[in-house]
N, C-alpha and C positions, 0 to 999 in steps of 0.2 A: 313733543310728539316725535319728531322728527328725531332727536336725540336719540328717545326710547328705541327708535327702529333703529337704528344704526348702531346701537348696543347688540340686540335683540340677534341683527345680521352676521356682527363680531361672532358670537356666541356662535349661533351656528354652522359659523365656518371654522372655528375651532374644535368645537364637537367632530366637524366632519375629517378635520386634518388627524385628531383621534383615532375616529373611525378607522381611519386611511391607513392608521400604525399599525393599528390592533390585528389588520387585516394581515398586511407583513409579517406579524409575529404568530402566525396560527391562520391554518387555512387546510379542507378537508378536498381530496378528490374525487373526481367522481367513483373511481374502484372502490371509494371506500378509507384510503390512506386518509391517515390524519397525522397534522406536523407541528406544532407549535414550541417557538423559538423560548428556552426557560432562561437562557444568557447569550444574550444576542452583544456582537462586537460592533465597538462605532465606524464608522467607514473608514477612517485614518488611521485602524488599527488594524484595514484587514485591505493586505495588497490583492491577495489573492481569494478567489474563492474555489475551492474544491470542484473540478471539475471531470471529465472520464477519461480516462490515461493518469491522472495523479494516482502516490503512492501515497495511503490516509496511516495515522496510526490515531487507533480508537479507543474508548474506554465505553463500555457499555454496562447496562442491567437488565434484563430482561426478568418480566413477574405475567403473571397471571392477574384476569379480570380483577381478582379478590386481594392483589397485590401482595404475592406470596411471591418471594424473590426463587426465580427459576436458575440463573445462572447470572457473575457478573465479572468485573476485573476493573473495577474502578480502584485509583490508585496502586496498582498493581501491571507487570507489563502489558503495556496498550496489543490491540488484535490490528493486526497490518492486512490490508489489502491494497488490491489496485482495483480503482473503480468503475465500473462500465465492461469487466470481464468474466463478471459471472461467478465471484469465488464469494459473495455472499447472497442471502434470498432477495428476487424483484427489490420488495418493498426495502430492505437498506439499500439498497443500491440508489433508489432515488432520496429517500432521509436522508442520506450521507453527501447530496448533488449542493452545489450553490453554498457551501458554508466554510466558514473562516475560522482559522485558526482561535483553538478557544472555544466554540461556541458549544451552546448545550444544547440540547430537543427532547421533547419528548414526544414521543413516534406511536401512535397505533398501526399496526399494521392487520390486514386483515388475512384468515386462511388462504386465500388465494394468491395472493403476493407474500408466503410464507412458508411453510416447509408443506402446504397443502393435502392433500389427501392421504397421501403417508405418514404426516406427523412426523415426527424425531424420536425415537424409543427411547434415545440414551439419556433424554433430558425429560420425559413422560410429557412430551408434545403432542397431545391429540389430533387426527386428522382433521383438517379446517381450522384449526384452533388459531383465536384472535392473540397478536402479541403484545407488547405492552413493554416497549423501552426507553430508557432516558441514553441519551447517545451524545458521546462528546467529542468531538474535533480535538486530540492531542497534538498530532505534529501534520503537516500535507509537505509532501516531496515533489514535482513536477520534473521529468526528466528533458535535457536537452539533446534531441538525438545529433547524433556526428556522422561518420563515415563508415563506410564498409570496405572491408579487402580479404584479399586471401591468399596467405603467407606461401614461400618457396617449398615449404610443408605441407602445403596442401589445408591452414589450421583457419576454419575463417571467423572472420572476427569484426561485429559489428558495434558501436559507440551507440549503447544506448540511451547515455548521459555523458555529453563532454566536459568537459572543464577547459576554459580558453586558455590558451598559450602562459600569458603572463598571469596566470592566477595557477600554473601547472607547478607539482611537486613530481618528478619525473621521475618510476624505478629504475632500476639500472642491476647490476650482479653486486650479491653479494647486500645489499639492500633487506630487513626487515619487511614482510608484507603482513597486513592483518586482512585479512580475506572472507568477506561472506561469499556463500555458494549456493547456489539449486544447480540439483544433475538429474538430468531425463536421459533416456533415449531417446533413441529415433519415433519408436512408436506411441511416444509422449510418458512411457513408464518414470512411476518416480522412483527413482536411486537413492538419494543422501539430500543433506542439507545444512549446512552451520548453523540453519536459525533454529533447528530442531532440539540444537544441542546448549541455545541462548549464549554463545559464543563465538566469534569471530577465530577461522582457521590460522595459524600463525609458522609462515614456515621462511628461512632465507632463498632466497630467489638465487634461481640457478647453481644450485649446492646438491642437486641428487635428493630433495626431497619432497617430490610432487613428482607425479608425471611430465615425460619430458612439452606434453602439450601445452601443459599449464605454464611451466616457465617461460616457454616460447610467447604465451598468450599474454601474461602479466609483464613482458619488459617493455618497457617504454610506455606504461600506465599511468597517466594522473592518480595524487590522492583525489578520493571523492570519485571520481569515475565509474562509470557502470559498463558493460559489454556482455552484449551474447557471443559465445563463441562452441563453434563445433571443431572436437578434435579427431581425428581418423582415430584408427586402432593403432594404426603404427606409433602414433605420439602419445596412446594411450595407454590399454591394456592387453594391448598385442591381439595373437592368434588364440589364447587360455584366458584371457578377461578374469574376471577376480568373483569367485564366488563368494554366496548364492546370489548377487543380485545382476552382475557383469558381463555378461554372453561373451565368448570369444567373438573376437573381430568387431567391436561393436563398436559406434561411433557414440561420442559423447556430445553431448548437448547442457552446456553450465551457462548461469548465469551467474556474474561475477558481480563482485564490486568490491574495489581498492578502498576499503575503510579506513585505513591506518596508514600511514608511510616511513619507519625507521630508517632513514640512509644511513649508508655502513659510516660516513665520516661523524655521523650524530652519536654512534654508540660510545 
């Protein structure tokens, strides 16, 4: 008898350890979000978990109730954001929270935590309309910020990701750069961008071919490095700025990152 129950007990505390998992892999909020984990990572394979400031790159599918594929990009270039900033709806924004390189979901999201009462025309997203994605963690970035200054030029420039001293590849003249960029103005307009173009800008440093802000701003760059950096007009595009997108006098606002490093003795 005694035996029996202490089976009996085994039993239902394995069921509950079960329970306990299941719970982890799929769990519904109160708005409505539903999340469950379709390839979950083991803990020793996942240092990090996605958190808000990481840079994600994603691979998504999005379908309707009847699972009629709306739009996707699986095995195809991943969709980049930074999380907790608003450049995808509510409800990915939290899907996308807490998860480890690799991982899979599948995400209900409901109209309200989604393109809401407006719907999406370009994609015949109804107002309110429920979404319905499988969403996968490709790569997570985590930036380490450094230092801020601001050069004899007036150019200022802040380390939005450093790279430690002895782990540093350091430009110099005459050096290959491979360059991604975002360019705003002041009043947050968007101007350009290398990722628009799926290639990395490529020009020699301090050679006359970049504005002279940018040469000033890229030497002495770790590879891997990130910086925001604002350049006056004078290091820019002068008092005539560069039409149609350039206003004269106009300060520029890029973000950079030193993707590539060719030192001139490598070529």
């Amino acid at each position: 008898m005694i035996f029996r129950m202490r089976v009996i007990l085994l039993c239902l505390l394995v069921a509950a350890c079960f329970a306990e998992e299941e719970q982890k892999l799929q769990w519904k909020d109160e708005d409505g979000l539903e999340i469950k984990i379709i390839r979950p990572i083991k803990a020793e394979k996942c240092p990090i978990k996605s958190q808000e400031g990481d840079v994600l790159d994603q691979w998504y599918k999005l379908t309707d109730k009847e699972g009629t594929e709306i739009g996707s990009n699986f095995n195809k270039k991943p969709y980049t954001f930074t999380l907790g900033k608003g450049q995808v709806i509510p409800g990915m924004e939290r899907a996308m929270t807490g998860m480890c390189k690799g991982e899979k979901r599948k995400v209900v999201i409901p109209g309200n935590l989604g393109f809401g009462a407006k719907g999406r025309e370009r994609d015949n997203i109804k107002e309110d309309q429920t979404l319905y994605y499988t969403v996968q963690l490709v790569d997570l970035f985590r930036a380490v910020p450094g230092e801020k200054w601001t050069t004899d030029e007036g150019i200022v420039i802040e380390q939005t990701h450093k790279i430690e001293a002895d782990k540093c590849k350091k430009s110099k003249t005459g050096d290959t750069i491979h360059q991604q960029y975002v360019l705003h103005l002041e009043d947050g307009t968007f101007v350009d961008s290398s990722f628009s173009r799926n290639a990395p800008f490529i020009f020699k440093l301090n050679n006359n071919e970049v504005i002279k802000g940018m040469d000033i701003a890229m030497t002495g760059m770790c590879e891997g490095e990130r910086r925001q950096v604002i350049i006056p007009s004078d290091f820019g595009y002068g008092d005539d700025g560069r039409t149609p997108s350039i206003p004269g006098k106009a300060r520029l606002y890029f973000d950079i990152t030193l993707e590539k490093l060719i030192q001139r003795d490598e070529l």
